[in-house]
TORLUMVO-655897 format. One record per residue: residue number from 0; x, y, z of N, C-alpha, C, CB in turn. Coordinates in Angstrom, 3 decimals, decimal comma, padded with zeros to 6 digits, always signed. Atoms other than C-alpha are relative to their C-alpha. Glycine has a CB too. Example, Ala and Ser with C-alpha at 12.3 -4.5 7.8 and 13.67 -1.06 7.14 Angstrom:
# residues 2
[0 [+000,890 -001,190 +000,000] [+012,300 -004,500 +007,800] [+000,900 +001,200 +000,000] [-000,992 +000,027 +001,246]]
[1 [-000,820 -001,190 -000,060] [+013,670 -001,060 +007,140] [-000,770 +001,090 +000,730] [+000,414 +000,462 -001,415]]
# end
This chain:
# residues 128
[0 [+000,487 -001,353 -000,230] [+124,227 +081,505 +130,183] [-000,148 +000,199 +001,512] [-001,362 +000,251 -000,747]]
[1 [-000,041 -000,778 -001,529] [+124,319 +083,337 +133,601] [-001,186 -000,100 +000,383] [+000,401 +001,562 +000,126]]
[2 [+000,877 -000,256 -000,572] [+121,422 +082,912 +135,592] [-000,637 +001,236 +000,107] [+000,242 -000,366 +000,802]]
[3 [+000,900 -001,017 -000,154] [+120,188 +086,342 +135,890] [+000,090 +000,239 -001,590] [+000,403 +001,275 +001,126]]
[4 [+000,289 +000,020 +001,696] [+121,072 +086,544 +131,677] [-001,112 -000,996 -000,164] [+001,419 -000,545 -001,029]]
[5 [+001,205 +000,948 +000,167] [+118,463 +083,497 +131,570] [-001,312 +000,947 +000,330] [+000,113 -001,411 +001,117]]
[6 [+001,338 -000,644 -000,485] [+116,097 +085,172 +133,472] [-000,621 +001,616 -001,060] [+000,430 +000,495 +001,876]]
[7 [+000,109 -000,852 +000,855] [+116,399 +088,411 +131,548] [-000,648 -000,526 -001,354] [+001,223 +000,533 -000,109]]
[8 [+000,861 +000,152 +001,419] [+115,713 +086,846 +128,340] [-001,103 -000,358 -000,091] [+000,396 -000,760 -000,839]]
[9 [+001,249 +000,465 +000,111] [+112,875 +084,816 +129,520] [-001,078 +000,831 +000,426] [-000,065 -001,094 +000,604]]
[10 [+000,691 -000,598 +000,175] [+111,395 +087,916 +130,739] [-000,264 +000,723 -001,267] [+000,116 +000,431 +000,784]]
[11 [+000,076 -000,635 +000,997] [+112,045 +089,593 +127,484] [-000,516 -000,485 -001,210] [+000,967 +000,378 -000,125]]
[12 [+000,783 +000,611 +000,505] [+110,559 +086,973 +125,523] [-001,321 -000,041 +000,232] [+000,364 -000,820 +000,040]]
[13 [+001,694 +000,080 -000,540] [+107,002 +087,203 +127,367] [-000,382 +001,183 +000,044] [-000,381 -000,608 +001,467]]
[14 [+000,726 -001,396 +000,184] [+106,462 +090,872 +126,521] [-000,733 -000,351 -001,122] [+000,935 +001,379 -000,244]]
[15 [+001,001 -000,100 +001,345] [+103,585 +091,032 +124,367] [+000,285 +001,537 -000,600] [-001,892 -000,201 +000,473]]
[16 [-000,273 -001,109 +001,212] [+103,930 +093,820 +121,700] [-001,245 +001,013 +000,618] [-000,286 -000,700 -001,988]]
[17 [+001,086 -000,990 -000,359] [+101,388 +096,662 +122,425] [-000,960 -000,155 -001,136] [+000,525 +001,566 +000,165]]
[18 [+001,317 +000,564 +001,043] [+097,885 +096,157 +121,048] [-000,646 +001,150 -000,837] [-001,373 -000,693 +000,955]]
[19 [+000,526 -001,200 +001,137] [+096,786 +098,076 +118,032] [-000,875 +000,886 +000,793] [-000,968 -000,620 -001,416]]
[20 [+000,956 -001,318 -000,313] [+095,167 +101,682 +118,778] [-000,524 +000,797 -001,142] [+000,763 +001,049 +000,837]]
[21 [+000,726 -000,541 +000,900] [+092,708 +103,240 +117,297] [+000,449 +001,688 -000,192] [-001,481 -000,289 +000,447]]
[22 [-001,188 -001,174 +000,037] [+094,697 +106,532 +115,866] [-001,334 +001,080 -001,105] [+002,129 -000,710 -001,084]]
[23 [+000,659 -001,113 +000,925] [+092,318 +109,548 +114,451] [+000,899 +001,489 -000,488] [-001,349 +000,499 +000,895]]
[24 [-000,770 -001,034 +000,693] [+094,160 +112,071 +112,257] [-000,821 +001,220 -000,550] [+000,719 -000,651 -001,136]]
[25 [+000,773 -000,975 +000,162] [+092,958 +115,668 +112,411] [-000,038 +000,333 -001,212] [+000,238 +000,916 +000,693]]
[26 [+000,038 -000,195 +001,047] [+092,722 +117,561 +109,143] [+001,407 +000,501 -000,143] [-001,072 +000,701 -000,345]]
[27 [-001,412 -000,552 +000,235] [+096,364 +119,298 +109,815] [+000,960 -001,242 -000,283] [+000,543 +000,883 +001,350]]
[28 [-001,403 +001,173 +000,168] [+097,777 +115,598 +109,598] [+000,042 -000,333 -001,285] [-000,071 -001,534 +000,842]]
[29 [-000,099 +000,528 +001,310] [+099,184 +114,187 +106,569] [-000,192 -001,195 -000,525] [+000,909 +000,169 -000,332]]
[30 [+000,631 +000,892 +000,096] [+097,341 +111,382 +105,369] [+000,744 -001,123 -000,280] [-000,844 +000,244 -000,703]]
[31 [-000,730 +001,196 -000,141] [+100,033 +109,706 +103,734] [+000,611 -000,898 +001,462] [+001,030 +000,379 -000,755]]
[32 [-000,779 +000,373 -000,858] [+101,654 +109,037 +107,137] [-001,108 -001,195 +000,544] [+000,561 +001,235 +000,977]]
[33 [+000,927 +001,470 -000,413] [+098,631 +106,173 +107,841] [+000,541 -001,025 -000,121] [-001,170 -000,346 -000,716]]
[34 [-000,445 +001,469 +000,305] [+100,057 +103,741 +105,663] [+001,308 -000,200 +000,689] [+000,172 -000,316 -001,615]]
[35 [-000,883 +000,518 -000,887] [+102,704 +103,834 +107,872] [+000,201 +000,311 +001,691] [+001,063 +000,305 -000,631]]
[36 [+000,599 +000,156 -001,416] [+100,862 +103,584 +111,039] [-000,729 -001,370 -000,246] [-001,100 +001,339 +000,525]]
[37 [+000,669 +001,195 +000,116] [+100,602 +099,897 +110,228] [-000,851 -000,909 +001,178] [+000,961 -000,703 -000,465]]
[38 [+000,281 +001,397 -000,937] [+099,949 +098,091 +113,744] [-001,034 +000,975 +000,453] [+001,302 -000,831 +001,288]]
[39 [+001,102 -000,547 -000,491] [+097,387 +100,696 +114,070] [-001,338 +000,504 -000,858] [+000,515 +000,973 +000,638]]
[40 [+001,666 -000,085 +001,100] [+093,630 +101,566 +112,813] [-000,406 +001,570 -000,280] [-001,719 -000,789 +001,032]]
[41 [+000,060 -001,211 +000,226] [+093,608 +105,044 +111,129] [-001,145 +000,767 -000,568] [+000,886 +000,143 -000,603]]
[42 [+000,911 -000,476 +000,665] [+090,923 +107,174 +110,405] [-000,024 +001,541 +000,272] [-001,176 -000,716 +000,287]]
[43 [+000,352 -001,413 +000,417] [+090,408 +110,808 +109,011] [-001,383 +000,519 +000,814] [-000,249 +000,020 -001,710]]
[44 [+001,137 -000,811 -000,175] [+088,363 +113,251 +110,588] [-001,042 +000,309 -000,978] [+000,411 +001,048 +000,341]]
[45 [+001,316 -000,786 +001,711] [+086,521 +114,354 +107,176] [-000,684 -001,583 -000,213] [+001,297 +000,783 -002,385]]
[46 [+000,360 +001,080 +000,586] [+085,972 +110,726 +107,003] [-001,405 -000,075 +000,743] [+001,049 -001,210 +000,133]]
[47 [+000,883 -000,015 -001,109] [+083,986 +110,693 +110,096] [-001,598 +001,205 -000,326] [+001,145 +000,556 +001,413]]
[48 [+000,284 -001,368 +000,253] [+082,733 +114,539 +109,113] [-000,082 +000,498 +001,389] [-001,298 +000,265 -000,877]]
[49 [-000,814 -000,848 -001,268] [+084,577 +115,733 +111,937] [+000,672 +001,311 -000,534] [+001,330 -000,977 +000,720]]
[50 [-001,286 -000,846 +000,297] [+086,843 +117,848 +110,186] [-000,455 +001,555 +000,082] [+000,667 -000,378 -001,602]]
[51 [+000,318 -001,147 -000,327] [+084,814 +121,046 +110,719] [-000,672 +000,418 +002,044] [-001,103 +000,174 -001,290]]
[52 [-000,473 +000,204 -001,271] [+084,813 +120,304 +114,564] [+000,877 +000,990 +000,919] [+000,637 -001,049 -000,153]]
[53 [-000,883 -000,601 -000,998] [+086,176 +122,531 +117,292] [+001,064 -000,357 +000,409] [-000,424 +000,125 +000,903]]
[54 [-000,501 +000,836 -000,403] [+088,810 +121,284 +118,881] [-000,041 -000,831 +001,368] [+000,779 +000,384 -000,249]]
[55 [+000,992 +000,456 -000,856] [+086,866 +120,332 +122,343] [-000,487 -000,658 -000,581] [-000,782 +000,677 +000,549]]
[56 [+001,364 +000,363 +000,352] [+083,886 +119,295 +120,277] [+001,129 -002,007 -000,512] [-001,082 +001,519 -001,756]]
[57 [-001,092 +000,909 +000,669] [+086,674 +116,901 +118,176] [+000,738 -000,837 +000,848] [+000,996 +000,763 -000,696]]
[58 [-000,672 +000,643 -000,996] [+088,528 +115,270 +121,353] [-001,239 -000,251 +000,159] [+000,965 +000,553 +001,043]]
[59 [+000,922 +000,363 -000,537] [+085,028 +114,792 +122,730] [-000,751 -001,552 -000,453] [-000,700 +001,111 -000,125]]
[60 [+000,604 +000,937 +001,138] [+083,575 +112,703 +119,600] [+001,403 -000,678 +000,098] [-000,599 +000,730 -001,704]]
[61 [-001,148 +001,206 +000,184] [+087,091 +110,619 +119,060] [-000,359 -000,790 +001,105] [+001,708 +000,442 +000,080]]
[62 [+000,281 +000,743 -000,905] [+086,672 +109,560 +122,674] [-000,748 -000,989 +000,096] [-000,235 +000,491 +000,624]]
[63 [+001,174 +000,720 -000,031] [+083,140 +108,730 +122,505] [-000,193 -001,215 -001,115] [-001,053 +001,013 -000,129]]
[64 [-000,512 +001,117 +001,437] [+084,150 +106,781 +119,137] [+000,760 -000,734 +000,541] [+000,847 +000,560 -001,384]]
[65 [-000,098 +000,883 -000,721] [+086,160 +104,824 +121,424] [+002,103 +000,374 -001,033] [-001,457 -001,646 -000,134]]
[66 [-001,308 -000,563 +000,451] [+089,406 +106,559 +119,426] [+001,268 +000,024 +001,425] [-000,417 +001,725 -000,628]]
[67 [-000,372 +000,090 -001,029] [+092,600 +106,054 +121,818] [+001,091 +001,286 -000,460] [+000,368 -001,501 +000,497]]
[68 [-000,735 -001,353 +000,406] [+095,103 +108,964 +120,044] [-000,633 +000,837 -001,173] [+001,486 -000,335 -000,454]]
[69 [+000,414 -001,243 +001,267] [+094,270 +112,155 +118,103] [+001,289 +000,390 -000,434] [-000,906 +001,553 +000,542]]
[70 [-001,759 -000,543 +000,910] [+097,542 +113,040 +115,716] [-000,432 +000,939 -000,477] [+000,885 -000,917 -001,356]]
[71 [+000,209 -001,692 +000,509] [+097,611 +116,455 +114,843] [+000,855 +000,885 -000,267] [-000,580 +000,767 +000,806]]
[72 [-000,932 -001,006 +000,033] [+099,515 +119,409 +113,873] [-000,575 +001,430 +000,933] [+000,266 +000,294 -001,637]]
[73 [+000,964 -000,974 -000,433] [+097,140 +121,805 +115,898] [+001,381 +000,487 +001,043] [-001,762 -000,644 +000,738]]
[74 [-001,383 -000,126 -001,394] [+100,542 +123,030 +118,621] [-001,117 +000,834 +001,350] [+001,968 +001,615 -000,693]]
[75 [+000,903 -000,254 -000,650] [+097,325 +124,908 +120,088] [-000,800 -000,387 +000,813] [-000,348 +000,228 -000,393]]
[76 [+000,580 +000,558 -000,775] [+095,583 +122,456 +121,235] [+000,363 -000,410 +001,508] [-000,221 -000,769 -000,631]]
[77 [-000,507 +000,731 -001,226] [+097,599 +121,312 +123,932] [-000,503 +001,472 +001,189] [+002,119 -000,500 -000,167]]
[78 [+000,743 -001,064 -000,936] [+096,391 +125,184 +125,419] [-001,188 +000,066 +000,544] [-000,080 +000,982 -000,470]]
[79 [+001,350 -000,211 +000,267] [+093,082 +124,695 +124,644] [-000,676 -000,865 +001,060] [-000,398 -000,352 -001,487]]
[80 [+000,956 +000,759 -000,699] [+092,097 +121,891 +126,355] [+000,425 -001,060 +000,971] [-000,775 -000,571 -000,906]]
[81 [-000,613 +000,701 -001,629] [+092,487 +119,785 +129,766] [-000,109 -001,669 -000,749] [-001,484 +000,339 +001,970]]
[82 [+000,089 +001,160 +000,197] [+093,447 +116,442 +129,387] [+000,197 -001,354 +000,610] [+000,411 +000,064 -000,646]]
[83 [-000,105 +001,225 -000,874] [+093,462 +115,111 +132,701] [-001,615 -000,224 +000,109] [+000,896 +000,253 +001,603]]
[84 [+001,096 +000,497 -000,073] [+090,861 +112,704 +133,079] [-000,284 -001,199 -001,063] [-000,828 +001,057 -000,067]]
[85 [-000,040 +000,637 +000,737] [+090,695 +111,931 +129,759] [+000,951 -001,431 -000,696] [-000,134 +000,803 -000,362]]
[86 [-000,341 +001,855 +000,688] [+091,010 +108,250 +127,791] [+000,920 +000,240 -001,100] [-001,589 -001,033 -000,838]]
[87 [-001,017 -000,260 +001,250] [+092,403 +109,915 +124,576] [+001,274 +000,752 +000,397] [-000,718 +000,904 -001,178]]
[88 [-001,280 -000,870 -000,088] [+096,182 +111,007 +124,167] [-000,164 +000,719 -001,098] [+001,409 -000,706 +000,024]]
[89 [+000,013 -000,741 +000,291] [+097,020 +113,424 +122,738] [+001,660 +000,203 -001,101] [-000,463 +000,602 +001,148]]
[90 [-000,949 +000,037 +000,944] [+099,816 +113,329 +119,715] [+000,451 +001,215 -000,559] [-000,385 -000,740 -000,917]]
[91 [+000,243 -001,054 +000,441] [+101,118 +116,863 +118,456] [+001,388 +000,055 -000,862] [-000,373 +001,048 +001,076]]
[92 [-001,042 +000,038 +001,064] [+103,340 +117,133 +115,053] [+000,577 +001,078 +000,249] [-000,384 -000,096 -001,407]]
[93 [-001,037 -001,375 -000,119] [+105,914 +120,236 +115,263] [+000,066 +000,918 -001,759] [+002,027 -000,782 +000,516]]
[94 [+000,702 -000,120 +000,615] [+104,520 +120,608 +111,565] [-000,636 -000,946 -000,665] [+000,331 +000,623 -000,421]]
[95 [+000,270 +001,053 +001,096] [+102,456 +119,023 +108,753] [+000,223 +000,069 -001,198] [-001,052 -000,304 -000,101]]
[96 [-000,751 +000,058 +001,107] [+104,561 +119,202 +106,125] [+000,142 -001,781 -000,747] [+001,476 +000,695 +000,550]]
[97 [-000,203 +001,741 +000,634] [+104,726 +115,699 +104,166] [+001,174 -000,391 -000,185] [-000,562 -000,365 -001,405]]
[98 [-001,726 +000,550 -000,029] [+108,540 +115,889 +103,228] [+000,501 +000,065 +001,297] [+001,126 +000,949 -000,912]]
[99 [-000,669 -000,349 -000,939] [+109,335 +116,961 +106,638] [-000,661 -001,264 +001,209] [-000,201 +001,716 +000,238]]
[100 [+000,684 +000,892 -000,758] [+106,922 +114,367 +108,258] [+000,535 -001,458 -000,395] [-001,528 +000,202 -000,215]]
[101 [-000,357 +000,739 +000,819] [+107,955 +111,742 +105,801] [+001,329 -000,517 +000,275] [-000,150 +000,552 -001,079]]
[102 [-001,473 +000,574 -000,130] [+111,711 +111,614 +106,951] [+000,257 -000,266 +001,800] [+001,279 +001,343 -000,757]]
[103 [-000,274 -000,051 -001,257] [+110,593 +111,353 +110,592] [-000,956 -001,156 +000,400] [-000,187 +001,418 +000,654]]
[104 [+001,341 +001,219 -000,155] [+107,921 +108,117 +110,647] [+000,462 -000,559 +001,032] [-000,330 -001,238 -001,236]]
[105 [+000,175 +000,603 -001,632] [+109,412 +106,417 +113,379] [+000,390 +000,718 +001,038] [+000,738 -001,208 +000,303]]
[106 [+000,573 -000,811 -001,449] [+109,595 +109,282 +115,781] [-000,944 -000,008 +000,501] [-000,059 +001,094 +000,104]]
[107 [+001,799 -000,539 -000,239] [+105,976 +109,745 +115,452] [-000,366 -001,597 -000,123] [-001,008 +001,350 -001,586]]
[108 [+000,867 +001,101 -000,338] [+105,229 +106,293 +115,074] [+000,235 -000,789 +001,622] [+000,266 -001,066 -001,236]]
[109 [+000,080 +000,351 -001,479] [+107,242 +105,751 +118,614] [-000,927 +000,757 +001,097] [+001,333 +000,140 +000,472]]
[110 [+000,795 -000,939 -000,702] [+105,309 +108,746 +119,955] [-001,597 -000,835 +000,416] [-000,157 +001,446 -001,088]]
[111 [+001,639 +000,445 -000,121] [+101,849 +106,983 +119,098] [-000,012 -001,376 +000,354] [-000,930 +000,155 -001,435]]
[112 [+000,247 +001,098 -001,621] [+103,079 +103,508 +120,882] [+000,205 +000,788 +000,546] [+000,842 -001,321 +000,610]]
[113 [-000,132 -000,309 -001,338] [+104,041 +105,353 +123,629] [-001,240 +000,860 +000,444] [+001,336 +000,712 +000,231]]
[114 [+001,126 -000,438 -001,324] [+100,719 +107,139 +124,061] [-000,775 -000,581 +001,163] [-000,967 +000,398 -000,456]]
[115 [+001,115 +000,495 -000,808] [+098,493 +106,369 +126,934] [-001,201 +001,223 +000,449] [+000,721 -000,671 +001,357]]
[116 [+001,022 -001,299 -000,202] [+095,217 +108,129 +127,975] [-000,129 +000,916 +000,835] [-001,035 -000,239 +000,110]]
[117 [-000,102 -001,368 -000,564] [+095,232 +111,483 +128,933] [+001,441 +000,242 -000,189] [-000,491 +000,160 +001,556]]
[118 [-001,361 -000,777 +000,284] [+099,032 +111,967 +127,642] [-000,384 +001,238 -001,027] [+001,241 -001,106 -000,763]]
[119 [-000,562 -001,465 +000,969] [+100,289 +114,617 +125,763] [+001,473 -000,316 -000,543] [+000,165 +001,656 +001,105]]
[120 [-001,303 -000,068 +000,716] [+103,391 +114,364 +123,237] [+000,339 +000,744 -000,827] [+000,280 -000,849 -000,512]]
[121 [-000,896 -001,029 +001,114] [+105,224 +116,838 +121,043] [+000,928 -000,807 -000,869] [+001,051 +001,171 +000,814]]
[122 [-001,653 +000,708 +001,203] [+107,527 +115,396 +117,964] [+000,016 +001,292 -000,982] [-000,380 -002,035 -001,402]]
[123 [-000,804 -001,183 +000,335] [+109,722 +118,311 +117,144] [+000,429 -000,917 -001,282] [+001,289 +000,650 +001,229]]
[124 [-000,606 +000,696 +001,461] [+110,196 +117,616 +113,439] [+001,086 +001,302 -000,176] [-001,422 -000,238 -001,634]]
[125 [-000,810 -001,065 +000,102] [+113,386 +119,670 +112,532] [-000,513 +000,151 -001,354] [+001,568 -000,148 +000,284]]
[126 [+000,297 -000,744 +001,221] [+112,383 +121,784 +109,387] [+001,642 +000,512 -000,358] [-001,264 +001,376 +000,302]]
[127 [-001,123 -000,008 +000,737] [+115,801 +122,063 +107,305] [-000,299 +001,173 -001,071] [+000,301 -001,458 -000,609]]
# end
């Protein structure tokens, strides 16, 4: 193997995987889509009794819950509220439809690795 191919792999071998995040799903998200948010720790707003929550009030409490993404269908929110500064990202479905969410799991599950705090992401689900 080529010296800089060596090196390549042995960096690519010493990536650690990204470490589970704590993922809160507003009431517009579709619940099934948890069980396949495996490497991550999912919990319902209603679970919490969030789900009648502003959407300020609701980013505020996830945070303080130590929550690192909010998944949502809200497309509003991203108007509503500032999110520099903030620890939580910010995840936003294009709808919450279950068949339409359902045929798109690893968009949205790359979306929610790739958050970090204070992002913002859109996953344009195409509606057929």
């Amino acid at each position: 193997m080529p010296p800089a191919a060596s090196m390549l792999s042995r960096s690519l071998s010493r990536r650690h995987p990204r470490s589970p995040m704590f993922v809160l799903f507003d009431h517009s998200t579709p619940a099934p889509l948890s069980s396949h948010l495996t490497d991550h720790t999912v919990t319902e707003a209603r679970d919490r009794g969030w789900d009648r929550l502003s959407n300020g009030e609701l980013l505020a409490e996830a945070e303080r819950a130590g929550f690192d993404v909010l998944l949502t269908a809200d497309k509003n929110m991203r108007f509503q509220q500032n999110l520099i500064g903030r620890r939580i990202a910010l995840v936003v479905l294009s709808t919450p439809q279950w068949p339409v969410v359902r045929l798109n799991i690893e968009r949205i599950a790359a979306a929610v690795n790739a958050a970090t705090p204070g992002s913002y992401s859109e996953v344009d689900l195409p509606v057929e």
